[in-house]
VEXLUM-756981 format. One line per 2 residues: for each residue x, y, z of N, C-alpha, C, O. Coordinates in nm, 4 decimals, padded with zeros to 6 digits. Example, Ala and Ser with C-alpha at 12.3 -4.5 7.8 and 13.67 -1.06 7.14 Angstrom:
01.3190:-00.5690:00.7800:01.2300:-00.4500:00.7800:01.3200:-00.3300:00.7800:01.4236:-00.3319:00.8465 ~ 01.2850:-00.2250:00.7080:01.3670:-00.1060:00.7140:01.2900:00.0030:00.7870:01.3409:00.1138:00.8039;
This chain:
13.1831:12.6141:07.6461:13.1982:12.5047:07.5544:13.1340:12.5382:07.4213:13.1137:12.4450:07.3434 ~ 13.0999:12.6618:07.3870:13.0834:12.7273:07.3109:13.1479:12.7124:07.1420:13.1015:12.6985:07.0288;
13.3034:12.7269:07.2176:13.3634:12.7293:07.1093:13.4083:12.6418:06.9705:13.3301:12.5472:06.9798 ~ 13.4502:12.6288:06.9054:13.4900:12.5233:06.8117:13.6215:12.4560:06.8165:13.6755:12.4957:06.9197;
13.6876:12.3853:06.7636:13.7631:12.2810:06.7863:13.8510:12.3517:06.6940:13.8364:12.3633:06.5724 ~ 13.9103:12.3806:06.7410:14.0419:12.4036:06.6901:14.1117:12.3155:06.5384:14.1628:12.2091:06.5734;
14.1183:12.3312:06.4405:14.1850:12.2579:06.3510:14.3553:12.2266:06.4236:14.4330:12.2815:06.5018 ~ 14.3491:12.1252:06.3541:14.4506:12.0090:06.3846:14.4690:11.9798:06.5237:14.5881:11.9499:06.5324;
14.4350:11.9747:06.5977:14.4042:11.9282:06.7030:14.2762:11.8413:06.7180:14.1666:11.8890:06.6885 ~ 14.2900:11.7090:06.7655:14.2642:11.5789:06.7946:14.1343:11.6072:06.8979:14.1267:11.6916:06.9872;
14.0443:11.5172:06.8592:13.9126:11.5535:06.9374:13.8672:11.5337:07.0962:13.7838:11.5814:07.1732 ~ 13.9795:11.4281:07.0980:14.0129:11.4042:07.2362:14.1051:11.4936:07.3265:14.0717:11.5172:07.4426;
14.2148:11.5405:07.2761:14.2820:11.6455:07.3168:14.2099:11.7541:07.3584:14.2285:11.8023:07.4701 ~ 14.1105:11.8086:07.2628:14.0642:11.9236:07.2804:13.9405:11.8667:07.3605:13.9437:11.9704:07.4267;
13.8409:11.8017:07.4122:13.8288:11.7782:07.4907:13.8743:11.7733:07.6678:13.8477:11.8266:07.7755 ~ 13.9513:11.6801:07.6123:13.9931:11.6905:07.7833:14.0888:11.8035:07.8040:14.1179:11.7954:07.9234;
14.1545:11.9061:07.7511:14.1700:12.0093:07.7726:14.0325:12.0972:07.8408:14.0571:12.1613:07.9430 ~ 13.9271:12.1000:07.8007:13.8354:12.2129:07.8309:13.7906:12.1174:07.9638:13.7687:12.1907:08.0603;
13.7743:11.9980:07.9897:13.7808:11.9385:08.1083:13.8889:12.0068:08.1899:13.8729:12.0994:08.2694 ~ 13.9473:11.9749:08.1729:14.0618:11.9912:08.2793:14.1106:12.1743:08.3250:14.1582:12.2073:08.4336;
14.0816:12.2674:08.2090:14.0030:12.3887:08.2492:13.9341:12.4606:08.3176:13.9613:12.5678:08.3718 ~ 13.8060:12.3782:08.3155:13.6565:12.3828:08.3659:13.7112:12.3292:08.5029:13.6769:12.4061:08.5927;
13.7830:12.2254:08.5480:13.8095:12.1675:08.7210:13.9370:12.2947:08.7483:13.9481:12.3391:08.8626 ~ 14.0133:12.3384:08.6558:14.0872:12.4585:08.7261:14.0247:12.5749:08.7647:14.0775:12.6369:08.8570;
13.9433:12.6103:08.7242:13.8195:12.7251:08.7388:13.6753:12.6811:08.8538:13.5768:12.7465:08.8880 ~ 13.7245:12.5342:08.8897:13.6004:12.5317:08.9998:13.4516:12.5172:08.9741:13.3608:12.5539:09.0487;
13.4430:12.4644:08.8698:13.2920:12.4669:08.7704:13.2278:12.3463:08.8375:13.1136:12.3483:08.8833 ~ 13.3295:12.2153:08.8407:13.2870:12.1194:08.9144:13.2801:12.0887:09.0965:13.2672:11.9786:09.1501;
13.2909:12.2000:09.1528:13.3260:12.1899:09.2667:13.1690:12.2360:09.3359:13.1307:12.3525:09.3255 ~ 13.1014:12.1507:09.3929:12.9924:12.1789:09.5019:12.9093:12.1607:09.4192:12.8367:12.2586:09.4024;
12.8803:12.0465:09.3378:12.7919:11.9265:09.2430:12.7380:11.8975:09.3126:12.8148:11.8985:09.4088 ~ 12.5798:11.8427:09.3694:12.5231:11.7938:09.3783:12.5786:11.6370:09.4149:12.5991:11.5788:09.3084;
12.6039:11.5658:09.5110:12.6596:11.4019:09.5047:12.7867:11.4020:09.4724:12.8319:11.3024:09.4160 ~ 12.8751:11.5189:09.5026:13.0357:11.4993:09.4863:13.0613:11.4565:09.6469:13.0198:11.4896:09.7580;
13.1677:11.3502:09.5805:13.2516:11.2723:09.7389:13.1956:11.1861:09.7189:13.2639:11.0927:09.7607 ~ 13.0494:11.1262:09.6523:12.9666:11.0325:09.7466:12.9998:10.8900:09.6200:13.0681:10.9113:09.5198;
12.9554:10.7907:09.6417:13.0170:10.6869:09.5669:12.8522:10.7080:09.4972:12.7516:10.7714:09.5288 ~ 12.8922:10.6156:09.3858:12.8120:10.6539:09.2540:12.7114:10.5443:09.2718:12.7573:10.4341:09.3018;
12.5435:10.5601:09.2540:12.4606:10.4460:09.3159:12.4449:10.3251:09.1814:12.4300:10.3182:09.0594 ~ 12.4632:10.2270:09.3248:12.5078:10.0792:09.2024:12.5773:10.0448:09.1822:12.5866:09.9305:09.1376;
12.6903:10.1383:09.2061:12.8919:10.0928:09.1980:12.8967:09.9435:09.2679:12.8546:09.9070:09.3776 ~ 12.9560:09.8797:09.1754:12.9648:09.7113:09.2400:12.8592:09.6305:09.2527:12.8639:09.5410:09.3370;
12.7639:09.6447:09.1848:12.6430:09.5764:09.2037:12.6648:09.5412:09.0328:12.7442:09.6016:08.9607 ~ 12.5793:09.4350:08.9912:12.5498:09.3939:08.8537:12.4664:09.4683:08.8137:12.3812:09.5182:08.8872;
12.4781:09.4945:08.6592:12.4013:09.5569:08.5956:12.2884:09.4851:08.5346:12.2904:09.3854:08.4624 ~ 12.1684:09.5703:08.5868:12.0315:09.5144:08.5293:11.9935:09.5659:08.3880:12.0104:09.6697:08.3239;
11.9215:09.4189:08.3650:11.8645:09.4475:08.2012:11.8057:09.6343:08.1576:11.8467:09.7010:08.0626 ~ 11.7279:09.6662:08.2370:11.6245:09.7392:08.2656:11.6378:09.8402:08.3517:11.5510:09.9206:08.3859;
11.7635:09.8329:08.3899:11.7623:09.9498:08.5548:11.7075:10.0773:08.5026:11.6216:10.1392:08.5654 ~ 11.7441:10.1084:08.4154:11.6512:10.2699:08.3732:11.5157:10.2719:08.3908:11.4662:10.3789:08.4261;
11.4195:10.1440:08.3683:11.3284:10.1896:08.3565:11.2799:10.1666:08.5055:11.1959:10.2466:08.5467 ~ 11.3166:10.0816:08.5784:11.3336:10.0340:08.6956:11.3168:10.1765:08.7823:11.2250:10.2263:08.8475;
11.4625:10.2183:08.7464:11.4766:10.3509:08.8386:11.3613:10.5120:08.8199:11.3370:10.6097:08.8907 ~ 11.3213:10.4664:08.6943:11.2053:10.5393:08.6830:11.1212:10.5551:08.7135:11.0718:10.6665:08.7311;
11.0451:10.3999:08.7418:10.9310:10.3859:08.8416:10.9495:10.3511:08.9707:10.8462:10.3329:09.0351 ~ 11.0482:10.3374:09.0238:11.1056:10.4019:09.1708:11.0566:10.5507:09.1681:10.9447:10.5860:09.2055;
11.1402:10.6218:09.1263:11.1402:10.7620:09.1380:11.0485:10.8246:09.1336:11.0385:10.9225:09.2076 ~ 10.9228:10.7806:09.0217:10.8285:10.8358:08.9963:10.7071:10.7559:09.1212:10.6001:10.8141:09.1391;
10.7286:10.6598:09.1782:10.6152:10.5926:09.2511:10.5184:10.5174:09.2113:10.4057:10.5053:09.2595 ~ 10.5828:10.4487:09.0889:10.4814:10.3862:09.0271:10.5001:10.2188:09.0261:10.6075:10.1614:09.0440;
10.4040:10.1708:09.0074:10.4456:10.0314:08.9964:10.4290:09.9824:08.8571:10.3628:10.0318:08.7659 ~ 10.5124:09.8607:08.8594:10.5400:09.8098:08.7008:10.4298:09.8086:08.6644:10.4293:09.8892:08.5714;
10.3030:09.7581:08.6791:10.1731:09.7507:08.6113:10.1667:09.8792:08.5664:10.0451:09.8949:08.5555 ~ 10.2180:09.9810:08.5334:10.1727:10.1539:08.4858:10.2506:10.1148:08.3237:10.2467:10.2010:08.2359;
10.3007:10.0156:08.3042:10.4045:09.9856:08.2107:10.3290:09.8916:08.0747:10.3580:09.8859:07.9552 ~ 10.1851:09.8024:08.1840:10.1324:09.7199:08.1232:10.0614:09.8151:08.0049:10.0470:09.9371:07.9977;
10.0257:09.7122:07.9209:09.9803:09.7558:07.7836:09.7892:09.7898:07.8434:09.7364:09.7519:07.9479 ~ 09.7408:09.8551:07.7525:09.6260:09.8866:07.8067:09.4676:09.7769:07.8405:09.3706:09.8109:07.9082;
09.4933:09.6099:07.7489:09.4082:09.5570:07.7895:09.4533:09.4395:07.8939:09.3740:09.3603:07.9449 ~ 09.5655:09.4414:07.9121:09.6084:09.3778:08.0823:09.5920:09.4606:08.1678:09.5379:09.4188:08.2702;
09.6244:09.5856:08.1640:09.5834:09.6619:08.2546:09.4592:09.6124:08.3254:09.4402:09.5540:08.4321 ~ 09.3420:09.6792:08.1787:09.2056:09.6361:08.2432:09.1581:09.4967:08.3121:09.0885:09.4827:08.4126;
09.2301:09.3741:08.2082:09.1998:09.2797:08.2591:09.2227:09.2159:08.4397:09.1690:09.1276:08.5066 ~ 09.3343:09.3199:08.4641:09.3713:09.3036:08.6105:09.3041:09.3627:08.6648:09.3010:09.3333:08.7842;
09.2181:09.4687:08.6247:09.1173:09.5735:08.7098:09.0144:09.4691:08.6927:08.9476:09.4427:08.7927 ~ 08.9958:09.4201:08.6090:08.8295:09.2964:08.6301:08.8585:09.2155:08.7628:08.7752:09.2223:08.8532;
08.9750:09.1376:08.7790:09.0233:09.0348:08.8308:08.9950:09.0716:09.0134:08.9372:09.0043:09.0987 ~ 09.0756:09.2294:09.0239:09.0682:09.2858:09.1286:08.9582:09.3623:09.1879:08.9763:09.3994:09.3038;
08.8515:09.3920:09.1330:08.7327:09.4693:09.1580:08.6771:09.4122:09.2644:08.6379:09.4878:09.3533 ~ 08.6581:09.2457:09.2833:08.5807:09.2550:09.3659:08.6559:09.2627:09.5570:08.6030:09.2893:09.6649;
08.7867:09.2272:09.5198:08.8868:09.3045:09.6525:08.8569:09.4996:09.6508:08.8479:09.5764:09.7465 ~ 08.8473:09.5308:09.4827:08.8588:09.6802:09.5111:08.7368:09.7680:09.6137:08.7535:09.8504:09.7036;
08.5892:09.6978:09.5434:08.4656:09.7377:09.6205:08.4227:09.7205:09.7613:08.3473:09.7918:09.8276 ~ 08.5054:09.5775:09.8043:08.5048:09.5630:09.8868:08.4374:09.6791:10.0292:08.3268:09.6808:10.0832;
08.5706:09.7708:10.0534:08.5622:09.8602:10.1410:08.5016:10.0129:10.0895:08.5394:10.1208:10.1351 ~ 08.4001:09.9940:09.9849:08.3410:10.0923:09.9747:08.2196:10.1121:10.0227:08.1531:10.0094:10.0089;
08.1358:10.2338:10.0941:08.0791:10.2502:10.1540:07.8938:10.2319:10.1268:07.7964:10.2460:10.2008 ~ 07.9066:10.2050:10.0240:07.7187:10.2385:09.9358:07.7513:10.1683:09.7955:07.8541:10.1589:09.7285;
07.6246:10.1246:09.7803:07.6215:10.0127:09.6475:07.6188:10.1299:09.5421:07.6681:10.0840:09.4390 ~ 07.5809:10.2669:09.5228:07.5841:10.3314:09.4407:07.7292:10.3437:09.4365:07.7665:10.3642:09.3209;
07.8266:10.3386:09.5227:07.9588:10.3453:09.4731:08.0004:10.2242:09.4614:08.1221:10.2066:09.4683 ~ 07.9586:10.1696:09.4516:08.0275:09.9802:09.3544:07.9219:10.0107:09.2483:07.9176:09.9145:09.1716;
07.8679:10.0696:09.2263:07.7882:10.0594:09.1384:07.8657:10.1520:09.0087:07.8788:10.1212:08.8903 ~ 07.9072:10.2678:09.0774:07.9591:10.3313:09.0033:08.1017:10.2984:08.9674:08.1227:10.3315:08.8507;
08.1930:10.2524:09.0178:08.3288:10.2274:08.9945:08.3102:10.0668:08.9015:08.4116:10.0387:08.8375 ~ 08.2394:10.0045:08.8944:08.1903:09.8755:08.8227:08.1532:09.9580:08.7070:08.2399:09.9545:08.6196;
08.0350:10.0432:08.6745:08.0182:10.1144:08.5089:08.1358:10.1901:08.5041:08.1414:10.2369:08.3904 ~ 08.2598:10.2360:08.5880:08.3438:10.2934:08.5316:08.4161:10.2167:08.4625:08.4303:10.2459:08.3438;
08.4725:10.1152:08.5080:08.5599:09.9895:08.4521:08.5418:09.9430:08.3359:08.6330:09.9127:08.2589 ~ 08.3726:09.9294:08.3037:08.3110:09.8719:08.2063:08.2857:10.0065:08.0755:08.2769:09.9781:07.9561;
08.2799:10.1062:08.1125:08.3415:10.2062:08.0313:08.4389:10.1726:07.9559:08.4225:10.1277:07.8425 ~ 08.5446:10.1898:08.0074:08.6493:10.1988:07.9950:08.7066:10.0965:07.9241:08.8192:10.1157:07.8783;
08.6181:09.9277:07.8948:08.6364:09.8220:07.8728:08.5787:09.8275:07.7457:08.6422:09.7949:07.6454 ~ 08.4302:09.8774:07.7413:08.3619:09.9227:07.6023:08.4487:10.0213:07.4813:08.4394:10.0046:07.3597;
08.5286:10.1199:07.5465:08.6379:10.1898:07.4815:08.7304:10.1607:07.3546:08.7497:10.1905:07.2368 ~ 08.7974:10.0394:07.5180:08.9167:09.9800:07.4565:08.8761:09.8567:07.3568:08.9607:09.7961:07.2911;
08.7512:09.8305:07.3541:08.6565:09.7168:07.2707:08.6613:09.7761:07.1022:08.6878:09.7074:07.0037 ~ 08.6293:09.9147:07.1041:08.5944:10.0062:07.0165:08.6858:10.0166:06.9190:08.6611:10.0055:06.7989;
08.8360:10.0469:06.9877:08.9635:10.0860:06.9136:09.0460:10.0193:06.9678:09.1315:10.0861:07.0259 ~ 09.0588:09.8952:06.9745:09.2008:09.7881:07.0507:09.3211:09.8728:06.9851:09.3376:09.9245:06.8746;
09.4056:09.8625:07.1153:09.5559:09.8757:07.0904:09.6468:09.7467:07.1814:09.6100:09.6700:07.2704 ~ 09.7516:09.7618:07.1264:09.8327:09.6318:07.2371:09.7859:09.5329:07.1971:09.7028:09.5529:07.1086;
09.8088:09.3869:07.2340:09.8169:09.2564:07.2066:09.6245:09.2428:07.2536:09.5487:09.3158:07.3174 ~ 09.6089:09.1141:07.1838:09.4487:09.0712:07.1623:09.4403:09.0018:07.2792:09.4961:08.8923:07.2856;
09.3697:09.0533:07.3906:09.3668:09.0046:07.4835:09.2225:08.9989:07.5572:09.1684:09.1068:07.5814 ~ 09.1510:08.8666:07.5976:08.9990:08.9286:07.5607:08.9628:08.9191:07.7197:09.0223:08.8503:07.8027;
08.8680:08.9917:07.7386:08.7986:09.1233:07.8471:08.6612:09.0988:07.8251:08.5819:09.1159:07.7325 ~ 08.6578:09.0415:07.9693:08.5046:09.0401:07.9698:08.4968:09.1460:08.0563:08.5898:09.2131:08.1012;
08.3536:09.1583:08.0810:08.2922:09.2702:08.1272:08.2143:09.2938:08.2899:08.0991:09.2535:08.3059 ~ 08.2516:09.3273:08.3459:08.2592:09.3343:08.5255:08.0808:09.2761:08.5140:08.0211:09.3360:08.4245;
08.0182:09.2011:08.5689:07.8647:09.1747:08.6284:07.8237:09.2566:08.7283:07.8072:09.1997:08.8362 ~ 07.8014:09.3779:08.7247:07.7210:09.4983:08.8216:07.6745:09.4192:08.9274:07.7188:09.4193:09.0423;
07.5513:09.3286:08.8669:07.4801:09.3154:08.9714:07.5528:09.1845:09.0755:07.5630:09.1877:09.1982 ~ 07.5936:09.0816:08.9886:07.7013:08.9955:09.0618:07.7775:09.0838:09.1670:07.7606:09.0520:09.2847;
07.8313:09.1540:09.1491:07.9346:09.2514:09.2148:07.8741:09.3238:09.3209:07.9453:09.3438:09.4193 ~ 07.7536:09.3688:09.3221:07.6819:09.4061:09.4050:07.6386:09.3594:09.5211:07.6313:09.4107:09.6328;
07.5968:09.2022:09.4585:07.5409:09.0890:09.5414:07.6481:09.0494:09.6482:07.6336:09.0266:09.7683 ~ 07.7643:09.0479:09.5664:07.8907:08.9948:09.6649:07.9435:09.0834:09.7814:07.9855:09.0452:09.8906;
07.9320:09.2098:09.7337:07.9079:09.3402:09.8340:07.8513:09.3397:09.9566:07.8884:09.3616:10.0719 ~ 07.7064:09.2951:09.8762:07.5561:09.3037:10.0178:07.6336:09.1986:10.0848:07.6971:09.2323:10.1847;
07.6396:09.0473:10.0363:07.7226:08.9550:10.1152:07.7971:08.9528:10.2336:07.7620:08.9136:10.3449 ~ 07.9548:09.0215:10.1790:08.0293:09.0418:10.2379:07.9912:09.1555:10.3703:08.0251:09.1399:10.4876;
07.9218:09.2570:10.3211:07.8540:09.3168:10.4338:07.7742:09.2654:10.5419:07.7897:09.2952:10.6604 ~ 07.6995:09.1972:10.5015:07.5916:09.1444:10.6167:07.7060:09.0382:10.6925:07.6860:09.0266:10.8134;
07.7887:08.9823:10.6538:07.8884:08.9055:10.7251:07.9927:09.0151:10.8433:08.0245:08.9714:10.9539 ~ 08.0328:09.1503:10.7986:08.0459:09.2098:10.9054:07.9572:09.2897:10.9722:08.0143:09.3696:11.0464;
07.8011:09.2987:10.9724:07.7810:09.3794:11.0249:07.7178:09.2704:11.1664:07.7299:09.2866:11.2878 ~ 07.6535:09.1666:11.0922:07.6561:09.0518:11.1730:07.7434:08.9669:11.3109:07.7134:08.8850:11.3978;
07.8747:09.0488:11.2651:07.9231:08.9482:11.3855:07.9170:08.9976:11.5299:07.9071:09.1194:11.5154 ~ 07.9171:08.9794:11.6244:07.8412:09.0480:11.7266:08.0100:09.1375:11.8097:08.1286:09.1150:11.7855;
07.9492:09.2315:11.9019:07.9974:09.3345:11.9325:08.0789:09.2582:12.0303:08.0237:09.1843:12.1119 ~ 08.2138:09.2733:12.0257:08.2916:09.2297:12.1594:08.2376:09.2848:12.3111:08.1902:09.3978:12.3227;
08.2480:09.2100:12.4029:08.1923:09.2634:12.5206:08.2972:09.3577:12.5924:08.4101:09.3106:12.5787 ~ 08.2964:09.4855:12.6706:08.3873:09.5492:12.7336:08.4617:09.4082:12.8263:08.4358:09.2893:12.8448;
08.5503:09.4919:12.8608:08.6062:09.4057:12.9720:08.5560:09.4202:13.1135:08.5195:09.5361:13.1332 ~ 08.5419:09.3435:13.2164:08.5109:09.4079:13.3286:08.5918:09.4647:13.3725:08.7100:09.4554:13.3395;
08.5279:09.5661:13.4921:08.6317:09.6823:13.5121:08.5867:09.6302:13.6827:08.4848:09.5956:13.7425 ~ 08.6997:09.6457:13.7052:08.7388:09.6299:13.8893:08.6635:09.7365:13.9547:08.6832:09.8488:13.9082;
08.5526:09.7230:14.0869:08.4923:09.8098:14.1568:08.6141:09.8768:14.2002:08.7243:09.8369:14.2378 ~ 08.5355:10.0439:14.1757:08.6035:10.1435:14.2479:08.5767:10.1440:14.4271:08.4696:10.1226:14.4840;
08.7012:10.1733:14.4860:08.6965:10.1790:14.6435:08.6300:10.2855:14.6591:08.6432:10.3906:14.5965 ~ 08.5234:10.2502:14.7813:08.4185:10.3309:14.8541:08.5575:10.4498:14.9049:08.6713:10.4424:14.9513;
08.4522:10.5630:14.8573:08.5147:10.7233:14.9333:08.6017:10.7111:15.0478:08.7235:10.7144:15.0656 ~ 08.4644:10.6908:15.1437:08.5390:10.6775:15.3060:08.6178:10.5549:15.3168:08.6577:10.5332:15.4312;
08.6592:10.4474:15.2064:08.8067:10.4132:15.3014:08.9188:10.4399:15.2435:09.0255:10.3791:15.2508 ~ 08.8858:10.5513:15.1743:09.0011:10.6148:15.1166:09.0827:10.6991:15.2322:09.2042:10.7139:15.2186;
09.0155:10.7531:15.3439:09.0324:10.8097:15.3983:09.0787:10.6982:15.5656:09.0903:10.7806:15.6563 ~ 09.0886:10.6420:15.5876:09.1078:10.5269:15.6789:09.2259:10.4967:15.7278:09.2445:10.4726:15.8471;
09.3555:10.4950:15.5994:09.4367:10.4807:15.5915:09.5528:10.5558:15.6884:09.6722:10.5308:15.6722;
């Protein structure tokens, strides 16, 4: 497809000529998704499907889309579900000054819409931690089940 277009000849002509070429020569034959119906055929078309299908593909969720101080503001909101299942207050400790980093930053040089961000409470966050901990470590140990006496040796032998 190299070549140039021929004077006086019509742009469409010369087109689907080099189409119809290219399928006599087998260029299109053993494509990737030939035979298969085209994805979405008969379905309505979405506002957005591109970007849609992007963060499908890529594994991301729409929040990767959000502007950078919703982002954070949803990381405030969620922290204290996030710490939850972490193992040592030095790591709520630390993922709480990371947040708040990151909050001081975006404080520094706003981009995106004015959206205001407060700032994670360490030690609040901490407290709710110890909390939530002493509530599971507290609840008491299920009891085994009883287990059915094993039959004496000798009347195994009886039979």
């Amino acid at each position: 497809m190299t070549e140039r277009k021929p004077p006086g000849t019509t742009f469409e002509s010369w087109v689907d000529r080099q189409i119809r070429t290219a399928q006599e020569r087998g260029d299109f034959d053993d494509l990737p998704g030939a035979g298969k119906p085209l994805p979405g055929a008969g379905q309505p078309v979405e506002e957005q499907w591109w970007v849609k299908d992007y963060l499908r593909r890529e594994g991301l969720s729409g929040e990767a889309l959000l502007p950078t101080p919703l982002r954070l503001r949803k990381e405030v909101e969620r922290l204290a579900e996030t710490v939850h299942e972490l193992p040592s207050e030095q790591a709520v400790r630390e993922v709480a000054g990371d947040l708040n980093r990151r909050i001081v930053e975006h404080m520094r040089a706003p981009t995106g819409p004015q959206v205001a961000i407060a700032l994670a409470d360490v030690d609040e966050l901490v407290a709710g931690w110890r909390t939530a901990r002493s509530r599971v470590s507290a609840r008491p140990e299920p009891e085994p089940a009883p287990q059915a006496p094993k039959p004496r040796w000798w009347r195994r032998f009886r039979r």
